[in-house]
KEPAPA-428927 format. One record per atom (N, C-alpha, C): residue in one letter; z, x, y. Coordinates in steps of 0.05 Angstrom, whole numbers, plus 5000, padded with zeros to 4 digits. Layout:
N
aZXY...
// end
This chain:
130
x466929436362x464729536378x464929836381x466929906370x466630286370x468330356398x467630216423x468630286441x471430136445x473730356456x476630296462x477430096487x475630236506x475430196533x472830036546x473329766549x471229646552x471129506582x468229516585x467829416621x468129086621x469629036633x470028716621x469428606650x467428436656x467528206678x468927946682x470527886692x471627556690x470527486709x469527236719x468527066735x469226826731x471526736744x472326436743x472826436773x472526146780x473926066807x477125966815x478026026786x481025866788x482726256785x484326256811x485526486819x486326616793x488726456785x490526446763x490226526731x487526416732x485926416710x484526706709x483926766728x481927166741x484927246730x486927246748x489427416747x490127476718x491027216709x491727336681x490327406658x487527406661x485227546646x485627846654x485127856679x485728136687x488928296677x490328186678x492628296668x492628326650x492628166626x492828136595x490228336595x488128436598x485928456595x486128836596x487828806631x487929176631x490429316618x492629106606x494629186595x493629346569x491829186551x489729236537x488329526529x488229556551x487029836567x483829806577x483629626578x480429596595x479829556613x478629626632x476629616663x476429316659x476929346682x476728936682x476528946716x473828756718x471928706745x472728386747x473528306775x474028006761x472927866795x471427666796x470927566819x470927286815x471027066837x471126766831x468526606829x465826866834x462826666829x461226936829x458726926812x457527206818x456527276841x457327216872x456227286893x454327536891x455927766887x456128006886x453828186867x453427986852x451028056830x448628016851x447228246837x444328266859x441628086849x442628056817x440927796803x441027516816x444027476822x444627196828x443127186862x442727436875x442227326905x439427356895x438027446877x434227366874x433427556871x434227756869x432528066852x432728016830x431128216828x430728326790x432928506789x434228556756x436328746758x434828986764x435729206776x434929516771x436729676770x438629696753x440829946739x439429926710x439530256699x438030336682x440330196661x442330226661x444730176638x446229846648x446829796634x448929486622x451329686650x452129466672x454129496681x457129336676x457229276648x459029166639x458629066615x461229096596x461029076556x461328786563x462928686570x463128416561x463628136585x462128006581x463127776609x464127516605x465927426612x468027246606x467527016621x466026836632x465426626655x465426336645x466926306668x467025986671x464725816676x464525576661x461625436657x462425306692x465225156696x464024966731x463825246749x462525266764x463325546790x460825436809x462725456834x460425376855x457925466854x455225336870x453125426866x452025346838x451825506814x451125476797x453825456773x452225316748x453925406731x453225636705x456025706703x455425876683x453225966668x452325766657x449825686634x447325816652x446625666675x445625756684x444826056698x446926226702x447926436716x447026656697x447426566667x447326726640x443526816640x442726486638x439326536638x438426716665x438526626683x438826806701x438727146697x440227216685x439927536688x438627516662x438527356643x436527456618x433627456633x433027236648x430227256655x430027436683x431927536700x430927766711x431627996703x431928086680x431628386659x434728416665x436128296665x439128406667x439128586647x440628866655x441229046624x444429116625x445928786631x448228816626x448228656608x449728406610x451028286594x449428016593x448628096556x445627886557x446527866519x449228076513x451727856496x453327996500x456127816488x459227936484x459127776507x459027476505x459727306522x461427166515x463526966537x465426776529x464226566553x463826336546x463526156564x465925916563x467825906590x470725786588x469225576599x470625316596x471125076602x473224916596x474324666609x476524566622x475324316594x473324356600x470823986591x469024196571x468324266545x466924366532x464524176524x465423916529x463923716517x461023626540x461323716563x459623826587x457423946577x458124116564x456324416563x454424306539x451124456548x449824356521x449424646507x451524546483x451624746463x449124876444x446624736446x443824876442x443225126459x443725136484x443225286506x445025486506x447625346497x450025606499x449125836473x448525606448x447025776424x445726086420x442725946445x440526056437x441326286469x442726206481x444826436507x445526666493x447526586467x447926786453x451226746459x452226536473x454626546489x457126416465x459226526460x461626336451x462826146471x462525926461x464125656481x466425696472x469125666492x471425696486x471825476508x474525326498x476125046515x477725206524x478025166549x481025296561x482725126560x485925166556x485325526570x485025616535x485225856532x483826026523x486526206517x487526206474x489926346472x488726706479x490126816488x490527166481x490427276458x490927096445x490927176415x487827146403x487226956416x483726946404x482227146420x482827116447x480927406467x481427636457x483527716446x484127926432x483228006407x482627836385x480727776362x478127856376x476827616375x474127676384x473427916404x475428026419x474228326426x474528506405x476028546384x475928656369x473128656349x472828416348x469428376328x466928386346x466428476365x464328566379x462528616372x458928596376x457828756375x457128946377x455429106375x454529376388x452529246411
// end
């Protein structure tokens, strides 16, 4: 992706799972934002986005998370103009076989089974898009 230093979001509800993304993640050297549901997103409470720039390269989210799931959370900011992260997605799951992988497709999202080696998060950040 050109860039060294990437804005990385984790969003899972399992502590453990945020923690050691975030560690492995800033050891790395990257900004890493990590919360247990997108409360905090101004998409998820019912606005439209309005930041002129992508506030984050890449988002890492768990498909179960209270409220909504993942899948859902994704369309969500595509259809209110999100101009963050709309790819350089990972969608984790416990149950992959849950998830309808047409939707994850045409999301643009990689389905990953957790957990999820370091060795692959580390790959696939390396092959990024722009």
């Amino acid at each position: 992706m050109g860039k060294t230093r990437l804005k990385i979001l984790v969003i899972d509800d399992e502590k453990s799972i945020r923690d050691s993304l975030q560690w492995f993640l800033e050891d790395m050297g990257h900004e890493v934002m990590v919360a247990s549901a997108p409360f905090d997103c101004y998409v998820y409470q019912g606005g439209n986005c309005t930041n002129a720039v992508s506030c984050t390269d890449v988002l890492l989210i768990d498909y179960n998370l209270p409220e909504m799931n993942g899948l859902e959370f994704i369309q969500l900011l595509k259809e209110r103009g999100c101009k963050g992260v709309t790819q350089n997605m990972i969608l984790m799951s416990g149950d992959t076989t849950s998830i309808d992988m047409a939707v994850a497709k045409k999301l643009g999202c990689t389905v990953v089974q957790k957990p999820m080696s370091f060795d692959f998060l580390e790959s696939w950040l390396l092959n990024l898009k722009e």
